[in-house]
N, C-alpha and C positions, 0 to 999 in steps of 0.2 A: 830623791829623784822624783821630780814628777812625771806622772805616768801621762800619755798620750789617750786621746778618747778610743782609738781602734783596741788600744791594750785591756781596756777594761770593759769595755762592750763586748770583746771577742772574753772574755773570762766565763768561766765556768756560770757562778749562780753569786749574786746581792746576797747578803744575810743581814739580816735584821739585827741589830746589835742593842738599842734603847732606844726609848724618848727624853730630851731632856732639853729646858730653854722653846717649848715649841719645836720642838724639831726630830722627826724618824731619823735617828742615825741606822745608817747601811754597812757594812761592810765587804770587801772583794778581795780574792786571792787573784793577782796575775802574774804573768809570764812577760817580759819586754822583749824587744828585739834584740838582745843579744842571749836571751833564753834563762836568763835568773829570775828565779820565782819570790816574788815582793809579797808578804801575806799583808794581813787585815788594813787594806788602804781603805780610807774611810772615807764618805759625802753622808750629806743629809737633804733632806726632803723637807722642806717649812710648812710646818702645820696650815698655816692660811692655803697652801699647795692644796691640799686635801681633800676640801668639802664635796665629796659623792663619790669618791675614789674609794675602791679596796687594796688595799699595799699586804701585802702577803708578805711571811717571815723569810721567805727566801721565793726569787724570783729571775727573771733572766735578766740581766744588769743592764737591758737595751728597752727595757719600762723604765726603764730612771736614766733615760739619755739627757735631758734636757738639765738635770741636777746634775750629773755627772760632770756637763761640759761645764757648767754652771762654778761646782767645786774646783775645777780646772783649772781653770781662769784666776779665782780667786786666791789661789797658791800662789798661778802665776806672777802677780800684783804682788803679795806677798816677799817674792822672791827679786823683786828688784830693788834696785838700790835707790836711796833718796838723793837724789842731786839738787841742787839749789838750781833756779830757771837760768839757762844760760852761764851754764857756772861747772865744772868740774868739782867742783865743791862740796861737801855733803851741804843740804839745807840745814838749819839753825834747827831746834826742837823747840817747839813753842809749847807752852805748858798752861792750864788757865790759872798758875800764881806767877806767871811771868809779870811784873806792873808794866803796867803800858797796854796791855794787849786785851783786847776785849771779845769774848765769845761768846 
């Protein structure tokens, strides 16, 4: 499930979990609206994000609103299906040893 920005903004405290690839990973324990408690959902923060900032190991998870909606979204994306344009279809998987096809 993904979590909605209220659910994780309104959480307890971020905790700092690694860096890895560029990247502060965060973690959050929350509660959803029907009250089941979801542990260590994860975003990260991009190194380039950084320069002259202090990111504390645990902090109030409404300093990393912008990452948070950020991870959001990018779930979201994730969580849709591929359909071909105008088509019910799945789209085709194009692969770069497809012949014919150039990237």
């Amino acid at each position: 499930m993904i979590p909605t920005i209220a659910d994780i903004v309104c959480a307890g405290t971020a905790r700092f979990v690694c860096f890895e690839n560029n990247r502060l990973w965060y973690s959050v324990n929350y509660t959803d609206e029907q009250g089941e408690v979801h542990r260590n959902w994860q975003f990260y923060v991009p190194a380039g994000d950084t320069p002259g900032r202090i990111f504390l190991a645990a902090d109030k998870p409404m300093m990393f609103m912008p990452w948070i909606r950020s991870r959001i979204m990018e779930l979201r994306e994730q969580e849709k299906p591929l359909t071909a344009p105008g088509s019910d279809l799945p789209a085709p998987l194009m692969r770069p040893s497809d012949p014919g096809r150039s990237f």
